[in-house]
C-alpha positions, -999 to +999 in steps of 0.1 A: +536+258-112+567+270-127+567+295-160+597+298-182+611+329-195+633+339-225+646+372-235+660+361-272+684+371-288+705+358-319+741+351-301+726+344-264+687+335-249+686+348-217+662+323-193+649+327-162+624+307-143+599+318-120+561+313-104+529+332-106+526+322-066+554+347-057+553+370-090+591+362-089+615+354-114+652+340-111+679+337-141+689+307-153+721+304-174+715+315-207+718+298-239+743+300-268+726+309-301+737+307-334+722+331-356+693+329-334+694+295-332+698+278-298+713+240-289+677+226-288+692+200-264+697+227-238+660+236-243+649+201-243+668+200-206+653+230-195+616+220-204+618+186-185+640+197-154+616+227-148+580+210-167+568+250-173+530+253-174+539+281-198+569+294-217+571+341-219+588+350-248+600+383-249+587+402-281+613+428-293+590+464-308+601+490-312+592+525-289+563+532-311+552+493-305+557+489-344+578+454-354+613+448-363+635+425-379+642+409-345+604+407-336+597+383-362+626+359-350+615+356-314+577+349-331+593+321-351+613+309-319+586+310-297+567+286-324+593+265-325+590+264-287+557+254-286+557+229-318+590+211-306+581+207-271+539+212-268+542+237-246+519+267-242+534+307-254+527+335-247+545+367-263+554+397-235+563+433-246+601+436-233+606+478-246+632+487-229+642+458-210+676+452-217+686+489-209+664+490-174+690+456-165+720+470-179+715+504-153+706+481-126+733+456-129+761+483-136+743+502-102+750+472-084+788+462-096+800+484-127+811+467-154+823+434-146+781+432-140+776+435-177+782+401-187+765+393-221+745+359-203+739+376-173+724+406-184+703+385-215+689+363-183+682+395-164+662+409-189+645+372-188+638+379-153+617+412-159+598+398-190+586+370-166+580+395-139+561+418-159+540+392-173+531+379-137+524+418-131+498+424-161+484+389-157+482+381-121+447+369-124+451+348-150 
């Protein structure tokens, strides 16, 4: 059963796709967004090739786990997710994600690591991963 992430963001989605079997997650190219809003096309690809069970959209808070601006965009993405396509959402905390990956993949190759998709679909990776970790038994 394959689980779809997104780590959204209004000039690139980071994807990733990944199995509760394993608890794994691996990135999938990310998508171009326009002011938030991606090729719906590209989605509409994604959701057959793969067929998720379930789509993890990251939800941007902030440290305090109060909302912002970009918290109510990735709500009204993720309901356009579900609406357009049927499938089933669910929202993941992602504090802190997109730093965490930008140490890691610098770590690992400096800056030519730091791609805009290939961070945004390593952050992905971790919001699927830690929803696999706080809902294992689900």
């Amino acid at each position: 059963m394959s689980i779809l992430g997104f780590d959204y963001g209004t000039k690139s989605i980071g994807v990733a796709v990944g199995t509760a079997l394993t608890g794994t997650a691996s990135p999938l190219p990310a998508l171009k967004a326009n002011d938030g809003v991606p090729q719906w096309a590209q989605v509409e690809k994604l959701i057959q090739e793969w067929q998720p069970a379930l789509c993890v959209v990251g939800l941007p808070l902030n440290m305090d786990g109060t909302e912002q601006p970009l918290t109510a965009r990735a709500r009204k993405f993720a309901n356009r997710l579900h609406g357009r396509f049927g499938v089933q959402i669910f929202l993941q905390d992602e504090r802190l994600t997109t730093v965490s990956v930008r140490e890691e993949l610098f770590a690992r190759g400096g800056f030519r690591e730091l791609q805009k998709g290939r961070v945004d679909s390593a952050a992905a990776c971790v919001i699927l991963e830690d929803y696999f970790a706080h809902h294992a038994a689900l």
